[in-house]
N, C-alpha and C positions, 0 to 999 in steps of 0.2 A: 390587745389594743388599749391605748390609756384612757380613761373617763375624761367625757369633756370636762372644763372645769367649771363652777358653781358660780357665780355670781350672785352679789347682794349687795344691796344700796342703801347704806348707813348715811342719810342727810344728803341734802341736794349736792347732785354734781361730783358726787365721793364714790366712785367704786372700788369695791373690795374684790380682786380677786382670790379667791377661794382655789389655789392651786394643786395644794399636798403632794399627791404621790402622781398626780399628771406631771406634773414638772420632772419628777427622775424617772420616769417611765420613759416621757419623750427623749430625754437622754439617748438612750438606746434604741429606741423603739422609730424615733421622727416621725410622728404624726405621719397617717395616712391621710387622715383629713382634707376635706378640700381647703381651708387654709392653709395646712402644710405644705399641700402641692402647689398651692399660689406663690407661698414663701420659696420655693424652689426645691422644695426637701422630698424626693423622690425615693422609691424603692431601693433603686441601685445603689445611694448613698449609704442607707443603712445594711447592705451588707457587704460593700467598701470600707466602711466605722466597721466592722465585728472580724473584716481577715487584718486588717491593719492591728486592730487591738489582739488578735493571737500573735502574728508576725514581732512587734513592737514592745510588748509587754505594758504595765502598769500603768507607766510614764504616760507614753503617749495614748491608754484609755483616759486618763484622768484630762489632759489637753482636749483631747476628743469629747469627752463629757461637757466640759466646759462651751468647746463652742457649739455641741447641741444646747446645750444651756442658751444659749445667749439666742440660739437661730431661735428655740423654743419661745422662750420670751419675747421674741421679735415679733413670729406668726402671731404668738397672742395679742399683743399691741394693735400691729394690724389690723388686726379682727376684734379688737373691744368693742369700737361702735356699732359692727354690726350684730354680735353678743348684744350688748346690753339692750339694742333695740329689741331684742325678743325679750326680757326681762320687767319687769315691771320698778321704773324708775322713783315713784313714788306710790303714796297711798292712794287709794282710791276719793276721786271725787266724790257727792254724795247731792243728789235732789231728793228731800222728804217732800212728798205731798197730799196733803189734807184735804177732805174737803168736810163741809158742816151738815152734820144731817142726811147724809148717802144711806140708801140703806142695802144692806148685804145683794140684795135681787135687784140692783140697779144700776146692770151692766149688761152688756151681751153677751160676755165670756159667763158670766152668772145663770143665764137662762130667757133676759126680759124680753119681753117677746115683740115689743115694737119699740122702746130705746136702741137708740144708734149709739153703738161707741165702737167706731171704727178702729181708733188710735188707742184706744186702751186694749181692746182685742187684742189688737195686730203685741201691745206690749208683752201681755199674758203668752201670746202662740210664739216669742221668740224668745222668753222669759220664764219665770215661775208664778205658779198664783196656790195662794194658801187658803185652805178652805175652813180653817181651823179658830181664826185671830183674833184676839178678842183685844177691847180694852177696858181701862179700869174702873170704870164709872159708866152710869149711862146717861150723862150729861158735861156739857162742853169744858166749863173750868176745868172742874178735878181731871178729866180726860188728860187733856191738854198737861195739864202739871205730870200726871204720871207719864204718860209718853216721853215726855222732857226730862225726866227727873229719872224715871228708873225705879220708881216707889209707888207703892198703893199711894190715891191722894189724903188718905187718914195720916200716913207717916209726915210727911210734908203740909199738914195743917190744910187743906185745900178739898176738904170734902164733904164742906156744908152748902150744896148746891151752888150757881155761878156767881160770879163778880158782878155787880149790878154797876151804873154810873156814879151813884151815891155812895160806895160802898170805899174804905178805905185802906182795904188791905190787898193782900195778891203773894204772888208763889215768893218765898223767905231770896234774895241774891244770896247769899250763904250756899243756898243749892247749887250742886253741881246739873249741869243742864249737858245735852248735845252738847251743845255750841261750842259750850266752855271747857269742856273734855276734848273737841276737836281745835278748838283756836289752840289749847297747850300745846298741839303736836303740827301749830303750823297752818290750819287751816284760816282761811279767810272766811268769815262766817256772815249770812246774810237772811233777812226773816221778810219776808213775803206775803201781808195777809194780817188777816184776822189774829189779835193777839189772845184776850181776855183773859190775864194771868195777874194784871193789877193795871190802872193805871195812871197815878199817882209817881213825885219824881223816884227812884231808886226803884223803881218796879215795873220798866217797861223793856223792851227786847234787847236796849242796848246797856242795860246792869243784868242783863242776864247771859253775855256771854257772844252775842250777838254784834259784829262789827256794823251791818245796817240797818234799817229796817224801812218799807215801804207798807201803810195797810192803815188797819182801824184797829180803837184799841179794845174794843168789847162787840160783842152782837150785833147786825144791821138791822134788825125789830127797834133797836132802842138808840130811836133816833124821831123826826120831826116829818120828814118828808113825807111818809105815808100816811099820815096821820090828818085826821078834818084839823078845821083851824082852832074853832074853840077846843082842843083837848086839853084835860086838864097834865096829860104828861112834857116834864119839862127839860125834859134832857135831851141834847142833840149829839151828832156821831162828827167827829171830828175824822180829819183824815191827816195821818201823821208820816211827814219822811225823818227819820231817825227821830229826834225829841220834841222834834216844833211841828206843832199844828200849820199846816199848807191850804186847806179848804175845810169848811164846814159844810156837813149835809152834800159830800158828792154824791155826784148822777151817780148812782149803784147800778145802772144798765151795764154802764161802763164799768166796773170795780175789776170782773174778770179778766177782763181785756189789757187793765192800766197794771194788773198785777201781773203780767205776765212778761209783760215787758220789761217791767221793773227787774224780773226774776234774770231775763235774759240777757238786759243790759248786766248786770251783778255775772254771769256767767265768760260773760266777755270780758268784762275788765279785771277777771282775775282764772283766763284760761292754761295761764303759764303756771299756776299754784293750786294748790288742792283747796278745793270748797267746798264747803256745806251750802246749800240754798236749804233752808225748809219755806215752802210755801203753802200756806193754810187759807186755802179758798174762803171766801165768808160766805157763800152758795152752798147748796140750795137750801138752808135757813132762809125763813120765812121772814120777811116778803121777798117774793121771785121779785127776778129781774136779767132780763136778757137783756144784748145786744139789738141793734138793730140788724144786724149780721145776722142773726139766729130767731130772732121772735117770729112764732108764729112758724117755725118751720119742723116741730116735733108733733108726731101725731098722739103722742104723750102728753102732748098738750104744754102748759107755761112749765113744768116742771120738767118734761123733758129739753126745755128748748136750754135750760141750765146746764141738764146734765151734758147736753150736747156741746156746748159753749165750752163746758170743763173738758171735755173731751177732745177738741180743738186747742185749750192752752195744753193738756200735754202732749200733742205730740206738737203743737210750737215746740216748746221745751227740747223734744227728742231731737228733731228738726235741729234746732240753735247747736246743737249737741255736735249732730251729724258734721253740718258743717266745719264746725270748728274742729275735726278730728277727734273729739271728744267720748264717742261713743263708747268704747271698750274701756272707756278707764274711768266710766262714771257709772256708780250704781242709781238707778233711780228706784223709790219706792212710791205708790199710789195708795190711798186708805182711806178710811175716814173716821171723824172723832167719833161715835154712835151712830145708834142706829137712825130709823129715818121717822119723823113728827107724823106720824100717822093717823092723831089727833086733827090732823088739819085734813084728810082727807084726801082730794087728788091734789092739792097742794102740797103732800106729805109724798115720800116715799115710800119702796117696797121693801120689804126683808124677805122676801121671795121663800121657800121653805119655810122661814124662820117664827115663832110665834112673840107676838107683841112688837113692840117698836122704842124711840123714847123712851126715856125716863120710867121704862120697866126693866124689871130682872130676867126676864123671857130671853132668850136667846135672840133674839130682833133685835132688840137692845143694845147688846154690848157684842156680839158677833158679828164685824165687820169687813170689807172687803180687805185683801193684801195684794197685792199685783208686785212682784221687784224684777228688774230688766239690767240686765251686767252681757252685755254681749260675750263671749269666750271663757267665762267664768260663772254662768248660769245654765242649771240643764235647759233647755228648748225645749219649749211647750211643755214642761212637767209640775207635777202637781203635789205640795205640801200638806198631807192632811192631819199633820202633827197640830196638837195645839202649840200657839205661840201667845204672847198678850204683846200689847205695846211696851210695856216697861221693861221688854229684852231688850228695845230695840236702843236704849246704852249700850249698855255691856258691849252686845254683837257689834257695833258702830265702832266704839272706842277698841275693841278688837282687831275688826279689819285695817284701824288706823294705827296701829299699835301702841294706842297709847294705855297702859296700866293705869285703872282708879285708882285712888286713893282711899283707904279703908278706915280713914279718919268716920264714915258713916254712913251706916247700913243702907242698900237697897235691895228690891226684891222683884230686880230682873236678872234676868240669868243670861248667858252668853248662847246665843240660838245659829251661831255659823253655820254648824253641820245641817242644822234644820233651812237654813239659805239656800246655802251652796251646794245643797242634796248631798250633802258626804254624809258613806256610813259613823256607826258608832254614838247615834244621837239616844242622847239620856232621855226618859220618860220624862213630862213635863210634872214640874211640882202641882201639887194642888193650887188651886185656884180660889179666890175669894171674890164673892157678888156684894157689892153694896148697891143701897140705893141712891136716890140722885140728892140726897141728906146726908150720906155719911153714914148710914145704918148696914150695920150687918145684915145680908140678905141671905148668904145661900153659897156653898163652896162646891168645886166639880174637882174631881178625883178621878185619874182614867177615864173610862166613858159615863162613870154616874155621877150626876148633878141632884141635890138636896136644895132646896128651897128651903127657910125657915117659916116660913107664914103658912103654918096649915102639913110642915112636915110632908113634901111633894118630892118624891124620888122619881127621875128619869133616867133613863138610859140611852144618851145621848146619840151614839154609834147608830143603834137603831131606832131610837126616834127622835128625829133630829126636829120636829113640829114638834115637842111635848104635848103631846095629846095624851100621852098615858101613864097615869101615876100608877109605880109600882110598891108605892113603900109599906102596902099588905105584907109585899110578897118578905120583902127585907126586912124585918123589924131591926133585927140586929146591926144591919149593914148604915140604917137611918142614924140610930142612935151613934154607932164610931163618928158618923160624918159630923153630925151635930157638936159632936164633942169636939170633933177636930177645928171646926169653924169656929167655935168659942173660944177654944187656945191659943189660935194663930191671931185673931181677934184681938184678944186681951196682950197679946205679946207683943204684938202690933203700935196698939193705942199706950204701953208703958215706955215703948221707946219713940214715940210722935213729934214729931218739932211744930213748932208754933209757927205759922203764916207772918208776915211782915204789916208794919200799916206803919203807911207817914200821912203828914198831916199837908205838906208842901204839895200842891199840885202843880202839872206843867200846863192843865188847862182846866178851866171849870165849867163840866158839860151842862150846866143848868142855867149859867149867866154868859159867857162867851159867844159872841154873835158872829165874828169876826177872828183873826188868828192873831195870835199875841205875839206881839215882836220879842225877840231874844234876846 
């Protein structure tokens, strides 16, 4: 019998079919196929075509060939559209979603033991969840840049703690981002949320690659609203749809709710085309703030009643998804920039196992949640316990889209598909480097053992995943490689660094602006 034949979809609306030796098979053969029995090409025919071609000789095989030829080609026609609907006509869609300050135990697929995340569950039990994920920093900026970028935030200039309002600089447009790896291969790109990567003109989501953007440009702490009247802090939180300030000091009750919308409108007006949405919650960073929808109804208290609220926009999101037929051709990913401000107490989040939280090197820290949901292209209910970081998640991105970077300059994430999509054949993760929330060399993990540098602190991560217990009595030897290797990668690191961007032209100035500046 002949192989069905292969289809593949080079640019919209263009099929290729892939016929080779299906096409002179069915010659002779005419499909058994239920297309071919549709086209009218039955058994009897083909051994009618085989006593005719002994009887007749060459001539009339080669006539005969031909008008299997032609029937063959017919049935295939026929049957393209409904080929190719089994096929995957373009790339995949793509929801990235952030939230600020989550901490790895604050979830119910996690463990937490009285947080409701119904809709994140449900995403995890019909999806993958990675227990492994870290990112690069344990704090917001540099986070944020390496996710985006695909680089430690040292490489990329972005790793001397966050962007303050005062501050003039932010991630270099020269960088290659998501966005802008995905808009090259056609996607429609849209930024949702909390930016804090610069924001000054040439340095907000739409020089970086991004077609919209709905959100804030830095932190919701650094702003006016919470604050007594005498404060001596003078900067306010504008709220921006692509470059122009729309409100100063919005209700943040509402932020999650308007960003969600936002994301879902963006998901509609471009369901016919492949898109990225990333949406980067500005929740649960301190000060809370719920809805009136949600306040008051987590027995988590204000902090859960966020996380609950967050939990509710995605499966909006999923929801928006479903309807629109969208589900199976959209990857969603769920995460968060660090760990959770545990400094603030029940304010702060959990890192459930994990030790420390914030702006430490502790596994709390920089260990955070991954959730990703591809319906018919993700195992169900299974679990990643490979390390991954965020600055894979280029590479793996610009993969599934097929778009190749460009090698014009170095980054150092790596392509994590197999580790996604649970295919064998997945490579050991490289080592790993800890900075602090300064840009300081902290601490590199290799396999399961992790080195601290402050005090030479050896764990063994697999099995003690709390660090409770330093081995590096036991290793002497094993410390000293690590050490060495964290200083190399360090130093090789920082010789090939680019410099961070800084204009001087503002689109707003969060210190004198009362009001939104006309265009």
């Amino acid at each position: 019998m002949p192989t069905t034949p292969r289809l593949a979809n080079f640019g919209s609306g263009t099929l290729v079919l892939c016929v080779g030796s299906w096409l002179r098979k069915s010659a002779s053969h005419v499909c058994r196929s239920q297309g071919a029995v549709d086209a009218g090409l039955v058994g009897g025919q083909v051994e009618e075509t085989q006593r005719r071609e002994r009887r007749s000789g060459p001539s009339t095989y080669v006539t005969n060939f031909r008008h299997a030829t032609l029937a063959a080609w017919c049935s295939l026609l026929a049957h393209a559209p409904q080929l190719a609907a089994q096929q995957p006509t373009r790339p995949p869609n793509i929801v990235l979603i952030v939230t600020d300050d989550q901490g790895y135990g604050d979830l119910g697929c996690h463990g937490h033991p009285t947080l409701r995340t119904p809709r994140l569950d449900a995403m995890a039990a019909a999806g993958r969840r990675f227990t492994q994920f870290y990112v690069a920093a344990p704090v917001c900026s540099p986070s944020r840049a390496a996710l985006l970028t695909g680089c430690y935030p040292k490489r990329v200039g972005m790793h001397q703690h966050v962007v303050f309002p005062g501050d003039d600089h932010g991630l270099h447009p020269d960088e290659v981002t998501i966005a802008d790896a995905l808009r090259e291969a056609g996607y429609a790109t849209g930024c949702f949320g909390k930016w804090h990567l610069g924001h000054h003109r040439g340095l907000l989501p739409l020089d970086q690659g991004f077609d919209a953007w709905f959100g804030t440009p830095y932190s919701n702490d650094m702003a006016q609203a919470h604050r007594p009247a005498n404060t001596r802090y003078r900067f306010r939180l504008p709220l921006l749809r692509d470059d122009a300030v729309i409100e100063w000091e919005p209700d943040q009750s509402l932020l999650t709710r308007r960003i969600t919308e936002a994301a879902i409108e963006f998901i509609d007006a471009h369901r016919d085309a492949p898109f990225f949405a990333y949406v980067p919650h500005p929740m649960p960073h301190i000060p809370l703030y719920a809805s009136s929808a949600f306040a008051g109804g987590s027995r988590r208290g204000l902090y859960g009643d966020v996380i609950e609220e967050i939990d509710w926009s995605v499966g909006a999101i999923l929801d928006a998804l479903a309807e629109r037929d969208l589900l199976e051709d959209t990857l969603v990913l769920f995460t968060s920039d660090n760990g959770p401000w545990t400094v603030h107490q029940t304010a702060g989040g959990s890192a459930g196992p994990l030790r420390g939280g914030k702006s430490t090197n502790w596994e709390g820290g920089q260990r955070v949640p991954l959730l990703a949901h591809w319906p018919g292209r993700l195992p169900a209910g299974s679990v990643c316990r490979d390390p991954m970081t965020a600055m894979d998640l280029l590479p793996t991105l610009a993969g599934l889209a097929g778009v190749r970077l460009a090698d014009d300059r170095p980054i150092d994430g790596h392509d994590a598909r197999p580790q996604l999509l649970g295919e064998p054949g997945r490579a050991p993760a490289p080592p790993f480097l800890y900075y602090t929330s300064h840009g300081e060399l902290a601490g590199v993990r290799r396999g399961p053992w992790k080195l601290l540098l402050d005090g030479d602190q050896l764990f063994h991560l697999e099995e003690d995943v709390g660090e409770q217990w330093d081995r590096a009595s036991e290793h002497p030897d094993l410390v000293a490689e690590l050490r060495a290797l964290a200083v190399a990668r360090d130093h090789e690191l920082t010789l090939g660094a680019r410099a961070p961007a800084r204009r001087a032209d503002r689109v707003f100035d969060p210190a004198v602006d009362a009001a939104p500046r006309q265009r």
